[in-house]
C-alpha positions as CSV (number, residue, x, y, z in Angstrom):
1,X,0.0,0.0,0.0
2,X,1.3,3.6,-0.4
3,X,2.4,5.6,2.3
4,X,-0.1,8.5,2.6
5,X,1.7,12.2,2.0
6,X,1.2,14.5,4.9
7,X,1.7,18.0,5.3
8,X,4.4,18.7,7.7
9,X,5.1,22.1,9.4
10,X,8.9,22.4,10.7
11,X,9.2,25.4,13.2
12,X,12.7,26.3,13.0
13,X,15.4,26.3,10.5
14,X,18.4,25.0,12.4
15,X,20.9,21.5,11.4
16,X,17.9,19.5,13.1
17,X,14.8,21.2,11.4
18,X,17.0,21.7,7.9
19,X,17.6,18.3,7.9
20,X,13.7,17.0,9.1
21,X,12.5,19.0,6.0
22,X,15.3,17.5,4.0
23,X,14.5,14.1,4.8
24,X,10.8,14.1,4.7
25,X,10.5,16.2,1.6
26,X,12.4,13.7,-0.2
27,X,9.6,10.8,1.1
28,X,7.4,12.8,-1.1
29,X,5.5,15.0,2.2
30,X,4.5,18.4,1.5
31,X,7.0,20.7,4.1
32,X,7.1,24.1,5.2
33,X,9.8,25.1,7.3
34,X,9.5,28.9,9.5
35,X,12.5,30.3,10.6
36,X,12.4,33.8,12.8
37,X,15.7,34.2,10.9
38,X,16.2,36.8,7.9
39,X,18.6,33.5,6.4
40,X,20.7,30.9,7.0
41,X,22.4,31.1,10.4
42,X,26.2,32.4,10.0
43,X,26.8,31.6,13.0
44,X,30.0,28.3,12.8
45,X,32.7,26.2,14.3
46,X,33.1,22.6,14.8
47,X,31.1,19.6,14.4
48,X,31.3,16.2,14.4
49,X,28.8,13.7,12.6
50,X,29.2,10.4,14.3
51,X,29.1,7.2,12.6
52,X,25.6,7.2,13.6
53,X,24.3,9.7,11.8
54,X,26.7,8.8,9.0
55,X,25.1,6.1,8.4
56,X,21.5,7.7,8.1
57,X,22.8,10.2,5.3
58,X,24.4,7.3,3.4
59,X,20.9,5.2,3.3
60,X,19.4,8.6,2.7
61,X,21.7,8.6,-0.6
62,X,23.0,12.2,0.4
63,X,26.4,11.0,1.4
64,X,27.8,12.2,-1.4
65,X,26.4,15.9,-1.0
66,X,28.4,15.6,2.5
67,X,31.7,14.3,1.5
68,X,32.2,17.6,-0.4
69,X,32.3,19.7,2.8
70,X,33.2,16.8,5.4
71,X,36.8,15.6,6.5
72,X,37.0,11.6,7.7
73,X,38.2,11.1,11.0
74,X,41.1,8.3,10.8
75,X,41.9,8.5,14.5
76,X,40.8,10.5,17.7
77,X,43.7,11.6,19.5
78,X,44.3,12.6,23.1
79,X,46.7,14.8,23.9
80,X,48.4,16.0,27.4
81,X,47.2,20.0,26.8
82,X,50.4,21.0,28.5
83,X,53.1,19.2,27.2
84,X,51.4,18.0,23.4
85,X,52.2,14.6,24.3
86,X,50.2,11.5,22.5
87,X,48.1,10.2,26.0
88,X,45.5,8.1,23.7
89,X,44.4,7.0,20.5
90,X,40.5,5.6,19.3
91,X,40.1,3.9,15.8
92,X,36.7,5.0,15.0
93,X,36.3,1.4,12.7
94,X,37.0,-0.1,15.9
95,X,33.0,0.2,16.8
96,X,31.6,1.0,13.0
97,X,31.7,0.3,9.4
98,X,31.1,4.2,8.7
99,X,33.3,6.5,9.2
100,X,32.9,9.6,11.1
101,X,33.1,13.6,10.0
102,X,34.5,16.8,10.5
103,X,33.4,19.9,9.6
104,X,31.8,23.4,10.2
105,X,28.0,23.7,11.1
106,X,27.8,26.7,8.0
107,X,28.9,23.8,5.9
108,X,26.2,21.6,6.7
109,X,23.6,24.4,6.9
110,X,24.3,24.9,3.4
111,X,24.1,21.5,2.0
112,X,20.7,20.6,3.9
113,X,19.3,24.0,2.6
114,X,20.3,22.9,-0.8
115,X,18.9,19.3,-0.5
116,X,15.6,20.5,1.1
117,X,14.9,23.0,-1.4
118,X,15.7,20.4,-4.0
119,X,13.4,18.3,-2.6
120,X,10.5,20.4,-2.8
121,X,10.1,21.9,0.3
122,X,9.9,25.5,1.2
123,X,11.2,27.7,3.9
124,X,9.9,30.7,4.7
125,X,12.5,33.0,6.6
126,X,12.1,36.1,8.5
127,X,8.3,34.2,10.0
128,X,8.6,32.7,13.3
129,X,6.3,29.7,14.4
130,X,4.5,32.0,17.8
131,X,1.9,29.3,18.4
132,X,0.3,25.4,18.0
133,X,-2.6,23.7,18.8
134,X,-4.4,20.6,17.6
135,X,-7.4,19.4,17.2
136,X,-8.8,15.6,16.7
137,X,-7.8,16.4,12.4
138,X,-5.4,18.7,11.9
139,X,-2.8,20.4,14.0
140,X,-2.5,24.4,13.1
141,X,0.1,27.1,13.6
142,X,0.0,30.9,14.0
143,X,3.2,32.3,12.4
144,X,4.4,36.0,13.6
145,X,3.2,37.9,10.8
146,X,-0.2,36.0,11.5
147,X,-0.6,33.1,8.9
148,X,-2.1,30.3,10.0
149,X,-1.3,27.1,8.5
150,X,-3.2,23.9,8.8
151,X,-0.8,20.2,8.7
152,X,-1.2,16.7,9.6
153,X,2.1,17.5,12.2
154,X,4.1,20.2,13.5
155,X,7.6,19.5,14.3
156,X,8.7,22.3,17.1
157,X,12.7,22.2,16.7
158,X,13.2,25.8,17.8
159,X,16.4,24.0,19.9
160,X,16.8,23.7,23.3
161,X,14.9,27.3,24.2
162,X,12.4,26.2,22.8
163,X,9.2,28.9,22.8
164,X,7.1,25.9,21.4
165,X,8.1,23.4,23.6
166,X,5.3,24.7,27.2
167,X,2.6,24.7,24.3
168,X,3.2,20.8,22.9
169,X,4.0,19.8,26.2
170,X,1.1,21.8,28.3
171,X,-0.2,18.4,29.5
172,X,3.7,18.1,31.3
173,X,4.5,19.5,34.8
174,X,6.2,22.9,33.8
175,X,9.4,22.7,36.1
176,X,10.3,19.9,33.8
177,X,10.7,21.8,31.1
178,X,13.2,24.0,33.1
179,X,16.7,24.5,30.7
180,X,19.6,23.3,33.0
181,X,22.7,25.1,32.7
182,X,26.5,23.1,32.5
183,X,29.4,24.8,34.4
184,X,31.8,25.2,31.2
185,X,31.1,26.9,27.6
186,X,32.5,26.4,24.2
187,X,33.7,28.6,21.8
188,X,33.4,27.4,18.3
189,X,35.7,28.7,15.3
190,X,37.7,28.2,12.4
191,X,41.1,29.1,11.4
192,X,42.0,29.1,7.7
193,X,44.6,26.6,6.7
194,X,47.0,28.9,5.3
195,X,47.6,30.6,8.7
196,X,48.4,27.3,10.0
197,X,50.6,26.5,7.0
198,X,53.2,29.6,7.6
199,X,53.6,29.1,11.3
200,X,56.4,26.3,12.7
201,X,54.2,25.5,15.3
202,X,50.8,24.4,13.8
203,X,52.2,23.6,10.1
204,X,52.1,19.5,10.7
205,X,48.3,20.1,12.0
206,X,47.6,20.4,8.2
207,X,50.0,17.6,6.8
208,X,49.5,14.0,7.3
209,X,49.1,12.1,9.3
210,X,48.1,14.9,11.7
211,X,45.6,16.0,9.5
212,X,43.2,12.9,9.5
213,X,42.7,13.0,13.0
214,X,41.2,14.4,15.1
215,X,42.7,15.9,18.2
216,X,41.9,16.9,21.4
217,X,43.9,18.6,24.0
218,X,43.2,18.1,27.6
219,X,44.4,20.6,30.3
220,X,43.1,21.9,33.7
221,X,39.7,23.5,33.4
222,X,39.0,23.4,29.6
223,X,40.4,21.5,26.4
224,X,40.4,22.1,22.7
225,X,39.3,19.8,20.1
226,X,40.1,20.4,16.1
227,X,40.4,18.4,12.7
228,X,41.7,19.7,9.5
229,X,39.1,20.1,6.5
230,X,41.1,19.7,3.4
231,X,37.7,20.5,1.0
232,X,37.3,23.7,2.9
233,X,41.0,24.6,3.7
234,X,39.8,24.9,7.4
235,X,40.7,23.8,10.6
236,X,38.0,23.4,13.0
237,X,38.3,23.9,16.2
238,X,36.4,24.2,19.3
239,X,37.8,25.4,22.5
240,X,36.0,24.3,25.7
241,X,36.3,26.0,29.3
242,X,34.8,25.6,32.6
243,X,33.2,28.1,34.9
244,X,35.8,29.1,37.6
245,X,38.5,28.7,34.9
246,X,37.3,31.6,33.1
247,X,34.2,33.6,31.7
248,X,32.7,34.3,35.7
249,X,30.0,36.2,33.6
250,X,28.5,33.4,31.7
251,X,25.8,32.1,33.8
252,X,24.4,35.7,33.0
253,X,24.2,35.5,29.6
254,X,22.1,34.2,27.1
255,X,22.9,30.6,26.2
256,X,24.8,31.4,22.7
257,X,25.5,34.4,21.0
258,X,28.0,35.5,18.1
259,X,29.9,38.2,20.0
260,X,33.4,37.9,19.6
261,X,34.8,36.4,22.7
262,X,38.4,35.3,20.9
263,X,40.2,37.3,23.9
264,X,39.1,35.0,26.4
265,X,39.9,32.1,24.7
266,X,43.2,33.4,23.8
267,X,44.1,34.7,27.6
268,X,42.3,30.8,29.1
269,X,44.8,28.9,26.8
270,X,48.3,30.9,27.0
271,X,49.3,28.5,29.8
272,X,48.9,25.6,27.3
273,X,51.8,24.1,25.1
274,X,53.1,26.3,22.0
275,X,50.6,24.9,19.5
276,X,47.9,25.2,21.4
277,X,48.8,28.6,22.4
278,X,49.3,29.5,19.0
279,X,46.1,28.0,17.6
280,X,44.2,30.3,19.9
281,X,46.0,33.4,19.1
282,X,45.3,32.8,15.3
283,X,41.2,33.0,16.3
284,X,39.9,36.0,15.0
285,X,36.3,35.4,16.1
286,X,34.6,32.9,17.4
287,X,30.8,32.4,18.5
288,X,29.8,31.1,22.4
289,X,27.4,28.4,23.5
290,X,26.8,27.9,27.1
291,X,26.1,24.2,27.5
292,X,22.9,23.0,28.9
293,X,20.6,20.4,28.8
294,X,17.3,19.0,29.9
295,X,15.6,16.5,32.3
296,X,14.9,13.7,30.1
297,X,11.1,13.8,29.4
298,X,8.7,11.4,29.8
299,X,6.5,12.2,26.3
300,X,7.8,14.2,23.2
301,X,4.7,14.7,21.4
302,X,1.5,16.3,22.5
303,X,-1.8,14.6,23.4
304,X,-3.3,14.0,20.0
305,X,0.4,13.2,18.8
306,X,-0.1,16.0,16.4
307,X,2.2,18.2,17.9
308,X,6.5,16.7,18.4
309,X,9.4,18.1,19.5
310,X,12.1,17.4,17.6
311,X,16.0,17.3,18.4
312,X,17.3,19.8,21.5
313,X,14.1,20.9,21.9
314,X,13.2,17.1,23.1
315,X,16.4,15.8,24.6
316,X,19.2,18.4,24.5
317,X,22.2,16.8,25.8
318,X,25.8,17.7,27.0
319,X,28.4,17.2,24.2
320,X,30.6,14.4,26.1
321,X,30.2,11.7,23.2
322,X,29.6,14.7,20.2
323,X,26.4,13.2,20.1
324,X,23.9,15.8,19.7
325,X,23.7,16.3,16.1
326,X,23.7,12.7,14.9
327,X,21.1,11.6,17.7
328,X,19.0,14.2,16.3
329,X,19.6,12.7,12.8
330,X,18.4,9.2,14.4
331,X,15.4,10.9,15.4
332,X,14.2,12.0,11.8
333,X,15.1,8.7,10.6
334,X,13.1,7.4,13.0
335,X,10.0,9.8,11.8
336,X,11.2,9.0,8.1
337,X,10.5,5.2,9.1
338,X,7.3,5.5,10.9
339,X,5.7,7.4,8.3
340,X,6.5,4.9,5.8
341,X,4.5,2.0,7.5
342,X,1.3,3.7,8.0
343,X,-1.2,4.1,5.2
């Protein structure tokens, strides 16, 4: 029997709700996507797609679009933060046939736009999803400009602040919907490769076998973590500190913004050894996310089941197994799946 097309509304255009309306717009469902945004975020830095989540692009047949703009991980390194010496190495094949990526979140912004809009479905920027409801048919959203839109299902993945997440939940006992704040913050950037390239220090980062790996050093109170990305002549990086270290006003601001915090990663990391040190004084920007998470909930959907939350808005987690992104990607396979086996 064939699966029946439904209309999908997708209430926020970050890497989860790009790639919800990427995935179920190639199924053949009707998908509208609102995002409060003028365009595509600009805001970067460093991710890693686990095998995971590999695996879901690849029987998605979009791995190719991501091999342009990813870098394979060979190895994960650990390295002593003070001293650069080799504490640890992980063979990602060790635990999965598919390999794992590296590469910038404006990189894969840009190839789920470009799939989803290939795919037929269309995203309305600058018009922010303000409020859902359901009914025992339909499930309907008010957008900020005042459309109302009528779908089968409305996917709220506004992120972990969700504004949607009080109204598909408002069967739930508020105080578990309360955003819990981690006591470190990362700062996200790249550094081009040719700045790497012409300093003694960072050169071999950029060369194999260095370059195939990812690397993380470990220190006192924060770490860095970086791959090369020979398609975009980038190395990512992500540099990771905890409260007390550094950043005392953190808890005080909101949980990510774009202002240029590159001095305090550059003062944090001066005690660490020279490539280190000079890997943070080549940042010339970088964004900061204040990590959080939530409670785990007991229900994601609303009680008609008209209504989900999708990704960090559901289950936002704390980065310790660079998780985040590919479980979300599980998640819409998940959808993908279930769709296909009703009629």
């Amino acid at each position: 029997m064939e699966m029946k097309k439904q209309h999908i509304v997708v209430a926020g255009g970050g890497l989860g709700g790009l790639t919800a309306a990427c995935r179920l717009a190639r199924d053949g469902h009707k998908v509208d996507l609102f995002e409060r945004s003028q365009s595509l975020s600009t805001a970067s830095g460093a991710i890693f797609v686990r095998s995971n989540g590999v695996r879901c692009f690849y029987r998605w047949q979009m791995g190719e679009a991501f091999e342009a703009v990813t870098a394979p991980i060979k190895e994960h390194e650990t390295r002593n933060g003070n001293t650069n010496e080799l504490l640890h190495t992980l063979d990602p094949e060790i635990y999965s046939e598919f390999p794992e990526w590296s590469t910038d979140r404006q990189a894969l912004q840009t190839v789920l736009y470009d799939e989803a809009c290939k795919a037929g479905a269309k995203v309305h920027f600058g018009n922010e999803i303000v409020t859902v409801e359901e009914d025992d048919h339909a499930a309907h959203a008010t957008s900020k400009d005042g459309t109302r839109v009528t779908a089968d299902l409305i996917l709220a993945a506004d992120g972990i602040s969700s504004r949607l997440r009080s109204q598909v939940l408002s069967h739930v006992d508020p105080s578990r919907l309360t955003v819990i704040r981690a006591p470190s913050t990362h700062y996200p950037t790249e550094i081009p490769g040719e700045m790497l390239v012409n300093d003694d220090r960072t050169k071999s980062l950029c060369q194999q076998p260095e370059s195939e790996n990812g690397i993380m050093w470990a220190g006192h109170g924060g770490y860095a973590i970086g791959k090369y990305n020979h398609h975009r002549g980038l190395f990512n990086i992500m540099f990771s500190i905890q409260h007390g270290a550094a950043d005392s006003e953190a808890s005080e601001k909101k949980l990510f913004d774009a202002t240029d915090d590159s001095q305090i990663v550059r003062s944090f990391f001066s005690s660490f050894n020279p490539t280190v040190v000079a890997l943070a004084n080549m940042v010339q920007s970088c964004s900061r996310w204040r990590l959080a998470r939530l409670e785990p909930l007991s229900t994601w959907s609303s009680p008609k089941r008209r209504l989900v939350l999708l990704g960090d808005s559901a289950h936002a987690m704390l980065p310790n197994l660079a998780e985040g992104f590919s479980s979300i990607v599980e998640d819409i396979d998940a959808l993908s799946i279930l769709f296909s086996e009703s009629s």
